[in-house]
SEBA-790993 format. One record per residue (C-alpha): residue number from 0; residue in three letters; x, y, z. Coordinates in Angstrom, 2 decimals, padded with zeros to 5 digits. Layout:
<site nr="NUM" rest="ALA" u="X" v="Y" w="Z"/>
...
This chain:
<site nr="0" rest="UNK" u="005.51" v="-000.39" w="024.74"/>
<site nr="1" rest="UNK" u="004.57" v="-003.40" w="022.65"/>
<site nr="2" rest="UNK" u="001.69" v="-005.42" w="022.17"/>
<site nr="3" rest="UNK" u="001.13" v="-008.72" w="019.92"/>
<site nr="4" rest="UNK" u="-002.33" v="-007.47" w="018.94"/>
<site nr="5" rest="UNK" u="-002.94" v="-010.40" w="016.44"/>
<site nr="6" rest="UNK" u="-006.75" v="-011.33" w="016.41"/>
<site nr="7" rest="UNK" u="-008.24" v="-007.85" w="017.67"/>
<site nr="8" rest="UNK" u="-011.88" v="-007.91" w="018.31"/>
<site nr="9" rest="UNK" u="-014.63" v="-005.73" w="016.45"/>
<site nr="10" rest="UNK" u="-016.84" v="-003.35" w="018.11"/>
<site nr="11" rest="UNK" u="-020.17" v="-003.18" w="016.83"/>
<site nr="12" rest="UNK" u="-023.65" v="-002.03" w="017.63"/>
<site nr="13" rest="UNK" u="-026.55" v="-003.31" w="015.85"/>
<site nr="14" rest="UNK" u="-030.48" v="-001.54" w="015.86"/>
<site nr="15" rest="UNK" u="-033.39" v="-003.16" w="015.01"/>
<site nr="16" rest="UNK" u="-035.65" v="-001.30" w="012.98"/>
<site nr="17" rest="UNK" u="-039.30" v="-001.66" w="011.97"/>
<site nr="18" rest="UNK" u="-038.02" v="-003.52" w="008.93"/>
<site nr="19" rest="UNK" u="-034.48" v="-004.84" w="009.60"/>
<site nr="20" rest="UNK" u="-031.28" v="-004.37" w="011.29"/>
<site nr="21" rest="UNK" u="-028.58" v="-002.10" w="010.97"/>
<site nr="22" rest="UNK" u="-025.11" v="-002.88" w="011.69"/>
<site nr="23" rest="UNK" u="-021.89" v="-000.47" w="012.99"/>
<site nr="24" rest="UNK" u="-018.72" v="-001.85" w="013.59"/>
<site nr="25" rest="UNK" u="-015.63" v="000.24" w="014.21"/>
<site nr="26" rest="UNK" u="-012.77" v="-000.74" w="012.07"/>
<site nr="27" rest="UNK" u="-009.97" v="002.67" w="011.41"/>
<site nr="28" rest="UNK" u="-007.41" v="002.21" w="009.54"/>
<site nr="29" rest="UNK" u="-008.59" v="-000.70" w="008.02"/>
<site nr="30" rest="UNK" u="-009.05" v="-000.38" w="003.76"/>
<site nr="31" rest="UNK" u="-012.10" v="-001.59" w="002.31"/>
<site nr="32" rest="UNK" u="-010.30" v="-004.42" w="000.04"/>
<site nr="33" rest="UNK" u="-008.84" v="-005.65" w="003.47"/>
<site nr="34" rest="UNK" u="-012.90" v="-006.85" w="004.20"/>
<site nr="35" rest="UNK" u="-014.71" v="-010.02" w="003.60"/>
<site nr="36" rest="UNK" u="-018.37" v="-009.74" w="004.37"/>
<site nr="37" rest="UNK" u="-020.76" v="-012.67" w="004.65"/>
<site nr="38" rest="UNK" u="-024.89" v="-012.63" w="005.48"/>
<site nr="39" rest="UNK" u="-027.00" v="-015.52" w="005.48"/>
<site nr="40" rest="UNK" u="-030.21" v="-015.29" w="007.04"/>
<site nr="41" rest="UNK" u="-029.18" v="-015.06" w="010.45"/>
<site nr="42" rest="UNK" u="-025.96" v="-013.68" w="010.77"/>
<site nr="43" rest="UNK" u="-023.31" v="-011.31" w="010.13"/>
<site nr="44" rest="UNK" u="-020.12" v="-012.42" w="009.36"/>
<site nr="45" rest="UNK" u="-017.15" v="-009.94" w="008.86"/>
<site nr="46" rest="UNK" u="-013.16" v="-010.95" w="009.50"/>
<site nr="47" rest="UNK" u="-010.46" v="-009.33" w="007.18"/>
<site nr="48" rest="UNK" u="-007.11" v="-007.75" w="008.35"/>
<site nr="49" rest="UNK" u="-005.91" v="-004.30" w="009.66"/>
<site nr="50" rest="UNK" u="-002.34" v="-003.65" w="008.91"/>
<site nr="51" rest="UNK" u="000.84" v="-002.03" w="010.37"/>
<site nr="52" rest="UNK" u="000.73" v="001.79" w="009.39"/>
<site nr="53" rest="UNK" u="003.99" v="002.18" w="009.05"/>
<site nr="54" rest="UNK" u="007.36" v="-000.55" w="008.23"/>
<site nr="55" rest="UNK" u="009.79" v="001.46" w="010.08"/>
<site nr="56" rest="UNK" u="012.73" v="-000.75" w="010.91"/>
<site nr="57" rest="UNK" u="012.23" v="000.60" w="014.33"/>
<site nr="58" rest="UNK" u="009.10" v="001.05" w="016.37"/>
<site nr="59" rest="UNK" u="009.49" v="003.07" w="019.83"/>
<site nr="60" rest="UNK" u="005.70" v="002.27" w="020.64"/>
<site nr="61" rest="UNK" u="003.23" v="-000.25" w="019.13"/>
<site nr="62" rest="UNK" u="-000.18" v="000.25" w="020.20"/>
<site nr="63" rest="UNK" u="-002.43" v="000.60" w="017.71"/>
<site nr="64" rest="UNK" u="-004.27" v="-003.26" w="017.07"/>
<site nr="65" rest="UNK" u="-002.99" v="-004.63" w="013.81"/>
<site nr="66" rest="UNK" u="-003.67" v="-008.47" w="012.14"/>
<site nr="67" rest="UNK" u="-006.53" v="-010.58" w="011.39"/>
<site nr="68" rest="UNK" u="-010.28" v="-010.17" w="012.82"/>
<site nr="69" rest="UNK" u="-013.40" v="-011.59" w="012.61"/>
<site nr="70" rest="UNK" u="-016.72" v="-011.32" w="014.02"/>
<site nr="71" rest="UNK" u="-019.93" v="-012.76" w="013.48"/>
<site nr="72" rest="UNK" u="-023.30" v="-011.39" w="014.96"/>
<site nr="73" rest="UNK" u="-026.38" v="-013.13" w="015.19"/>
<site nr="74" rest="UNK" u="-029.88" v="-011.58" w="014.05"/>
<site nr="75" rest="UNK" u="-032.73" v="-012.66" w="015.73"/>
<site nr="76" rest="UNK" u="-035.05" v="-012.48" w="012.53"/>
<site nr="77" rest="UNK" u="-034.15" v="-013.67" w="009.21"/>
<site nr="78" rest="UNK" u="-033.30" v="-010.97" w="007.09"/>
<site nr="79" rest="UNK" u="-033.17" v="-010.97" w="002.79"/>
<site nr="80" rest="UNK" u="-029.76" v="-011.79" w="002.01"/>
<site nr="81" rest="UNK" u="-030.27" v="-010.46" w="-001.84"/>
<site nr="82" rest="UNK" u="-031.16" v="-006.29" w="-000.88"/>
<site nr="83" rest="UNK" u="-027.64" v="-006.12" w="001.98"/>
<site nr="84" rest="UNK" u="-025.89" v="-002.75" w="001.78"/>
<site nr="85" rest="UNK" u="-022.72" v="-002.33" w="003.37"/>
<site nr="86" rest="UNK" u="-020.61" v="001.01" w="003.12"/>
<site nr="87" rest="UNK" u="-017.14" v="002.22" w="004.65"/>
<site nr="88" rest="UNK" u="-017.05" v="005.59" w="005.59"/>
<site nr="89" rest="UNK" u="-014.78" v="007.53" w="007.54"/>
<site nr="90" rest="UNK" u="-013.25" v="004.27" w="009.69"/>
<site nr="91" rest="UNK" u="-017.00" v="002.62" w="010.22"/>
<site nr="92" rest="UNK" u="-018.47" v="-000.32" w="008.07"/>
<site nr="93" rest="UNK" u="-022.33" v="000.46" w="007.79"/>
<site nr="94" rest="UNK" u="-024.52" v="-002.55" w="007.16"/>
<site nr="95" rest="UNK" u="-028.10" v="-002.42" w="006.53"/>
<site nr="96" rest="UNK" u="-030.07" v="-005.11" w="006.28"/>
<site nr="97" rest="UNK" u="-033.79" v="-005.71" w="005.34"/>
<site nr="98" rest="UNK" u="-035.96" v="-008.22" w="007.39"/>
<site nr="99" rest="UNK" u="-037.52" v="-011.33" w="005.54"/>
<site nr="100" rest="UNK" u="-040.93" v="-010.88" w="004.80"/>
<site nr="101" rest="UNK" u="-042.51" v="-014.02" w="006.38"/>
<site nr="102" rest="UNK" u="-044.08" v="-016.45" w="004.36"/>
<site nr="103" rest="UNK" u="-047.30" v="-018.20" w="004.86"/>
<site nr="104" rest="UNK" u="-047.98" v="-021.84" w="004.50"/>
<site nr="105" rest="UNK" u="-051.47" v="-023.29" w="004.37"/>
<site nr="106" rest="UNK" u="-051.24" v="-026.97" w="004.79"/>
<site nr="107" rest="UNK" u="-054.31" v="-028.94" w="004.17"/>
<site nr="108" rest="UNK" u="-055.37" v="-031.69" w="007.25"/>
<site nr="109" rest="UNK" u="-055.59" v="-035.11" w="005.63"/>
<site nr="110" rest="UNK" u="-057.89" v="-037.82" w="007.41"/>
<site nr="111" rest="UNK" u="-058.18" v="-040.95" w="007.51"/>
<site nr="112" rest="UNK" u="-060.67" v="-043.71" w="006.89"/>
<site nr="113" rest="UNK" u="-064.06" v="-042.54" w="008.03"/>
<site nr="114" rest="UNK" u="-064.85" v="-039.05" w="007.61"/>
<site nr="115" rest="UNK" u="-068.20" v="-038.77" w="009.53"/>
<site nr="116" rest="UNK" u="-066.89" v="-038.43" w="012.83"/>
């Protein structure tokens, strides 16, 4: 059996915690040079490629998803791109993520003309 598996989707959960996210996405077989991870303050972005196991001039089954990937998941809080951690362990790229504290604007009220109202 063969299969063109080029462009094989990502699993992934994602948890929110009391202060952040974090992120598991299934990826076996895939080495951790073979990632590019990007976070901004919304999203997740991860794509990278899983390769062949094995360049055996003759394959008797192929199923096993091989070639590029990408995914990007979308946080519904901004989160503080400069404390991410991301670890591969054992065929599952851990991401935790920290949520942005908020930050508080006062803005004074400006009026105009006559101020006895």
């Amino acid at each position: 059996m063969y299969r063109n598996t080029d462009n094989w989707i990502l699993h992934a959960d994602v948890y929110g915690l009391a202060n952040g996210y974090e992120i598991f996405v299934e990826m076996p077989g895939v080495h951790r040079e073979d990632i590019e991870l990007e976070v901004t303050p919304l999203a997740v972005k991860i794509w990278g490629v899983r390769k062949m196991p094995c360049r055996a001039t003759t394959a008797l089954a192929i199923e096993i998803q091989t070639g590029r990937f990408q995914r990007e998941i979308h946080l519904p809080y901004r989160v503080d791109t400069t404390s991410v951690f991301a670890e591969l362990k054992l065929g599952v790229l851990y991401i935790k993520l920290v949520r942005q504290k908020p930050v508080r604007v006062v803005v004074p009220v400006q009026s105009e003309g006559n101020d006895n109202i």
